[in-house]
N, C-alpha and C positions, 0 to 999 in steps of 0.2 A: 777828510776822506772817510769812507762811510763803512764800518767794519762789520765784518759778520757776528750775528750777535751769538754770544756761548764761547768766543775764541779769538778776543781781545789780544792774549797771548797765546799763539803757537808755534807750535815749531818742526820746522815741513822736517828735516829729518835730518840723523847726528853728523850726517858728513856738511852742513852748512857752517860757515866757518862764522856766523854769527848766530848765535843758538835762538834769541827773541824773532819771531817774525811775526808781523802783524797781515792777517788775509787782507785783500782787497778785495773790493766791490765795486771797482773801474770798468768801464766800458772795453773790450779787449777783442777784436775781430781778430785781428793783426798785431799788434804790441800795442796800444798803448798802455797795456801791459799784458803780456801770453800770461795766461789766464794760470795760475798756481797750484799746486795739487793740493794746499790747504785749502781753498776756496771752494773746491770742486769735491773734497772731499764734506766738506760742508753742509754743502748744497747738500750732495747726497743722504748724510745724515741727520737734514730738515727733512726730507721726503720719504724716507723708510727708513913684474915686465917682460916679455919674452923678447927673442931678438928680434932686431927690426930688419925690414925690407921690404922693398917697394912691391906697391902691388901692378902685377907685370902689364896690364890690360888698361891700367890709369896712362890716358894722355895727358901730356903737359906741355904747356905752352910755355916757349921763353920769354919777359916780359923786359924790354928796355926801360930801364928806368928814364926818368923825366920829372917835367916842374908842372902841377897842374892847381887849375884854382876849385881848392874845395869845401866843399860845403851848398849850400841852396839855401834861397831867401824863401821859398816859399812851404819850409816848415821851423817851426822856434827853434827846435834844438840844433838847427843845420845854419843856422845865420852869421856863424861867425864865420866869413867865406876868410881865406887867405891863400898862396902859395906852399904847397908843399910838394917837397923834393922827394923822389923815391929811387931807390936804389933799383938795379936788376935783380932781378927773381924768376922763379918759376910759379905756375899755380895751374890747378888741374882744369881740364875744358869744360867738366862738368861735375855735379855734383859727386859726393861720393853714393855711390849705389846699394840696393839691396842684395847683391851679389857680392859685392866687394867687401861688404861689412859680415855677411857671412862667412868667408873667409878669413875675414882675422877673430871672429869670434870660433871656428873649430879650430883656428890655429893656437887660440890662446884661452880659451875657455870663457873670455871676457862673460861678464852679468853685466848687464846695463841698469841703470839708475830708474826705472820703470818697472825692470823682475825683480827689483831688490825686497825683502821684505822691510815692513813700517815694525819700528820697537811703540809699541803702548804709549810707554813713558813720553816719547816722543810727539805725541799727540794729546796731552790733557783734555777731560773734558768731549775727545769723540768715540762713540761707539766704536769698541776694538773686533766689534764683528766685520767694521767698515776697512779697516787695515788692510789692506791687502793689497800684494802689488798691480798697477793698473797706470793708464796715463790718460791723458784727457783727448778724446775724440771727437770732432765736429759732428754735432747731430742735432739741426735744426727744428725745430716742431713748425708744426701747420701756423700756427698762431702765434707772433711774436710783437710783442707791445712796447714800441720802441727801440732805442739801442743801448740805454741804460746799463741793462742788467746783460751780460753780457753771458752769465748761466743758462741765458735761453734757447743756446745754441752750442753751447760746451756742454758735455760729462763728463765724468771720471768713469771711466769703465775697467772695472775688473781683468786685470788679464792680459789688456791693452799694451801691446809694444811694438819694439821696430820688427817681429815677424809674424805678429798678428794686429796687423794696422787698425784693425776696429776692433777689438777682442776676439777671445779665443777661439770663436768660430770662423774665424779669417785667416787668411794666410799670404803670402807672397808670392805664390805661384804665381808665374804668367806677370807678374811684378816685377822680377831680376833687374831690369835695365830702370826701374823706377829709384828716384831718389831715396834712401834710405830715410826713415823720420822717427818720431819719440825718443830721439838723443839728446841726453842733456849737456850741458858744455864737458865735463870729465870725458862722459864717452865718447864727443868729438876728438877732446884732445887724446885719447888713449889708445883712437884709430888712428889718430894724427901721426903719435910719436911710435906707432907700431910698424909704421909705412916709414919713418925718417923722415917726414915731413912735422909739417907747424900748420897750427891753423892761420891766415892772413890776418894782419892790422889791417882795421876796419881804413885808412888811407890807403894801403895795396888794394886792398875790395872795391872801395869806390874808383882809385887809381883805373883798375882793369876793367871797371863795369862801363867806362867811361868809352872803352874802346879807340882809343888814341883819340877822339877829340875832347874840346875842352870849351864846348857851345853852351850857351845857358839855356840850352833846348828843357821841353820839359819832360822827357822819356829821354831811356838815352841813345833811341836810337832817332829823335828827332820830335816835332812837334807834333804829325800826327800819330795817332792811335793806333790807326793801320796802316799798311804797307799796302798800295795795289789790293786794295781791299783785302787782307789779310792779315790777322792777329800776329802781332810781334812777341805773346807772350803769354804764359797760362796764369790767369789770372779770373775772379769772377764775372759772369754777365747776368742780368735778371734783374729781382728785386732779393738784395740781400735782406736777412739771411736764407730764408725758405726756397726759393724758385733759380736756380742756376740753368739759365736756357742752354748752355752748355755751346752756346756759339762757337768756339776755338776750341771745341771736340772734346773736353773732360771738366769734368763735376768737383774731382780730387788732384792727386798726382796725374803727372803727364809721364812718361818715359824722356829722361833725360836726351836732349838735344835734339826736342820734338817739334821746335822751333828757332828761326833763323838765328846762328851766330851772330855776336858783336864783330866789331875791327877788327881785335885781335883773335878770332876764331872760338870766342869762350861762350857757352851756350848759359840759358837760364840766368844768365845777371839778374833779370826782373822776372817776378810769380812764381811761381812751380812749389818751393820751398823756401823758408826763411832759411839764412844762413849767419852760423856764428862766427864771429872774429874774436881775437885777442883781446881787444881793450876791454875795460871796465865800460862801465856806461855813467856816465856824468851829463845832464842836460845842455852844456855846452865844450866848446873847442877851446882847449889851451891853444890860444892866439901866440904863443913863442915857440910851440914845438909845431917845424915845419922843416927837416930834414928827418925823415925814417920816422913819423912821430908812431908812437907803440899808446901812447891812452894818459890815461889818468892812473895815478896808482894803489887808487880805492874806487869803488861803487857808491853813487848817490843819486839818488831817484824820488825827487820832493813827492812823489805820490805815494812812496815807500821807502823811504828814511831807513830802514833797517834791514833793507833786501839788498843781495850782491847778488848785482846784474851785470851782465856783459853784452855788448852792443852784440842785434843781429843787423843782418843787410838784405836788402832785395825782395821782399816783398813774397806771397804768399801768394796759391792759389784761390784766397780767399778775398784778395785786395780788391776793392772796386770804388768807385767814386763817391756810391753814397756813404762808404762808412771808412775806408780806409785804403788812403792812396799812396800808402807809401811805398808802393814798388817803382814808381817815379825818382828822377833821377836825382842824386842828392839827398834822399831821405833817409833815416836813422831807423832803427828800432833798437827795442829792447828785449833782455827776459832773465829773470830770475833763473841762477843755473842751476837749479834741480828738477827745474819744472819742466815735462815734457807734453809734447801733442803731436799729430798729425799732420802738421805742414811743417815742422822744422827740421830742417837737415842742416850740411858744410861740404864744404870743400877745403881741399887744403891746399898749402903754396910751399916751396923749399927756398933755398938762398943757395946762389947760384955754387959758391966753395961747398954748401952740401952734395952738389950733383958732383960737381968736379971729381970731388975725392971718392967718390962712388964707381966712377965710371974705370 
């Protein structure tokens, strides 16, 4: 793996529960790997608990548990197909929103992992003018040579978070019903656990994306692309990364459930936003855990040995064919959880005795 030179050893910031991280210099549209705030901070510097309750407005779907066959042959980390059993659950219809996450941020004051400031220390070795909170924003140049360097279409921007989605001269406005995004896994789970929900194992996520079949179709809502000639999902069209001819109506985020529900009535399965799950992220499937399986109980990522990653799901409005098809059915991703951008959001799911004793 090909490192950034000056920062062999760094270290993205003190709340990482293994302090060593080594930057990448992987190819990253989509995950195969969401691209790091060391790497991007890099770049840059080569070139210049409150109580919980649900939030009232979130639909939730009931979800019958079932035996379904998971996984997909036609990516490596997804090959070890088998049967797994899942229990009844709930899980929300859509993602959670820029609306709804500002409400539990006046409700509780939350700072998300993007406003947070960088300690010095924490960074050996980069300009401490360059510290500052910010998250990494898709912004493609005219000119892009390859798909290598995956910097050529990421930055780190200044300022950058979930309510100023490109930096500080942006805003949410006129956004509300858009997926909320630049959450890192904590701030999922700290809207998660502020709501009395959980974020989904990554076998409830594919379970639901599946939409009660269990076809070895290759989208999941079947084999073609579109429907009656109509995009099934916010996702890229063009030549990536520079030209998004914006066929299926947006460039960026969509507004949640701006496209046709699955089976079970649950919008965005595939594009719009990546979505996190529970599990750790390991390059394959514990082939014995196949009732309720929850993960691996560490992080390992032969492309980064020394990062704790936690599986995303569903693909991104960046996913497209020539560079990265994983919002296809059965497919995995990943991301370092401190790392934030632009197309990552969640949703969350409860277990059915949480509603019960609720109600």
């Amino acid at each position: 793996m090909k490192l950034l030179k000056g920062i062999v050893k760094i270290v993205l910031i003190g709340l990482l529960i293994s302090k060593q991280m080594y930057a990448q210099e992987l190819p990253s549209c989509c995950t195969d790997n969401i691209v790091s705030r060391a790497a991007l901070l890099a770049q840059h510097d080569r070139e210049t608990q409150q109580d919980s309750k649900f939030a009232p407005e979130t639909q939730m779907i009931l979800i019958q548990g079932g035996t379904f066959s998971m996984g997909s042959t036609r990516f490596p980390d997804a090959q070890i197909i088998r049967d797994v059993t899942i229990s009844d659950f709930w899980i929300d219809a859509t993602e959670v929103t820029n609306a709804q996450f500002a409400r539990f941020v006046e409700a509780t004051g939350y700072i998300t992992v993007a406003e947070r400031a960088l300690n010095p220390q924490d960074f050996p070795g980069v300009n401490p003018d360059l510290l500052v909170p910010g998250s990494a924003v898709y912004s493609p140049t005219d000119a892009v040579n390859g798909f290598q360097n995956h910097l050529q279409w990421w930055q780190f921007v200044p300022s950058a978070s979930w309510h100023h989605p490109e930096g500080p001269e942006s805003n949410i406005s006129g956004r509300e019903n858009h997926p909320v995004v630049h959450v890192a896994y904590e701030d999922a789970e700290a809207y998660a656990k502020w709501t009395g929900k959980r974020l989904p194992t990554e076998a409830e996520w594919e379970y639901t994306a599946r939409g009660g079949s269990d076809s070895n179709a290759e989208f999941y809502w079947g084999n073609d692309l579109k429907i009656d000639g109509k995009w099934q999902a916010n996702i890229f069209q063009g030549t990536f990364p520079e030209n998004n001819t914006k066929e299926d109506g947006y460039t960026h985020t969509a507004p949640v459930g701006a496209f046709p529900p699955n089976g079970y009535g649950l919008y965005d399965m595939s594009g719009n936003v990546w979505e996190w799950c529970s599990d750790f992220y390991q390059p394959s499937y514990d082939p014995m855990q196949t009732s309720d399986p929850t993960g691996p109980k560490s992080s390992y990522d032969p492309q980064e040995p020394r990062a704790i990653k936690r599986v995303q799901r569903g693909g991104s409005f960046l996913c497209n064919d020539q560079y990265c098809e994983r919002y296809k059915a059965g497919a995995r991703g990943k991301g370092e959880v401190n790392s934030t951008t632009n197309h990552i959001g969640f949703r969350c799911v409860s277990d059915v005795t949480t509603i019960q004793n609720r109600e």
